[in-house]
C-alpha positions, 0 to 999 in steps of 0.5 A: 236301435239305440233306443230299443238297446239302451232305454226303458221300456216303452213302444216305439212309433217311427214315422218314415215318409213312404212304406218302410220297407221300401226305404234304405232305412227301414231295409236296414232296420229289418235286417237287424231286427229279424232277431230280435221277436216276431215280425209282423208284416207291413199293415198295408199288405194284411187285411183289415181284420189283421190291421188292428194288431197294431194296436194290440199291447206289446207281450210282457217283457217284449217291445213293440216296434211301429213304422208309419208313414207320415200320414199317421201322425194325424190320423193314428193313435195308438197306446203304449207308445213311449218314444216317437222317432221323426227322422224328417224325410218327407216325399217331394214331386219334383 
C-alpha cells in the first residue's frame, strides 16, 4: 500500500509463495484495496483466454496490481511493471 499511496506511478508485481488470497497478507491486501478500482480474480481461477489481461497496460491514471507466486519470477514477464515487492516467504515440506 505504501507504494501504490506514496510513490510514482508505475505497475506493481508482488510475489507471494502460494495464491495470494490464500494468505493472511494477500487477504489483508484485498480488504484494502477493494476500494481502490476494478479487481480482477486470481489468474489461476480465469480461463485462459482471460489470463493474458495481465498483461494488458494498466487504464490512464490508474495503477496495476499483480500478485504471483514465486514461480513467476522465472517464467513471467510482464510490461510496465516499475516496483517488485519480494517479502521473502517461500513454502517448505517439513
Amino acid at each position: 500500500m505504501q507504494i501504490h499511496l506514496r510513490e510514482p506511478s508505475g505497475s506493481i508485481l508482488f510475489f507471494l509463495p502460494v495464491r495470494w488470497r490464500s494468505t493472511l497478507p494477500g487477504e489483508i491486501l484485498y480488504e484494502r484495496m477493494k476500494s481502490l478500482g476494478p479487481d480482477v480474480p486470481e489468474l489461476i481461477t480465469l480461463p485462459l483466454e482471460m489470463q493474458t489481461r495481465v498483461f494488458d497496460p494498466a487504464p490512464p491514471g490508474s495503477r496495476k496490481v499483480v500478485f504471483a507466486t514465486n514461480i513467476a519470477k522465472t517464467s513471467l514477464t510482464i510490461d510496465g511493471i516499475y516496483y517488485a515487492v519480494d517479502p521473502g516467504f517461500f513454502k517448505q515440506k517439513v
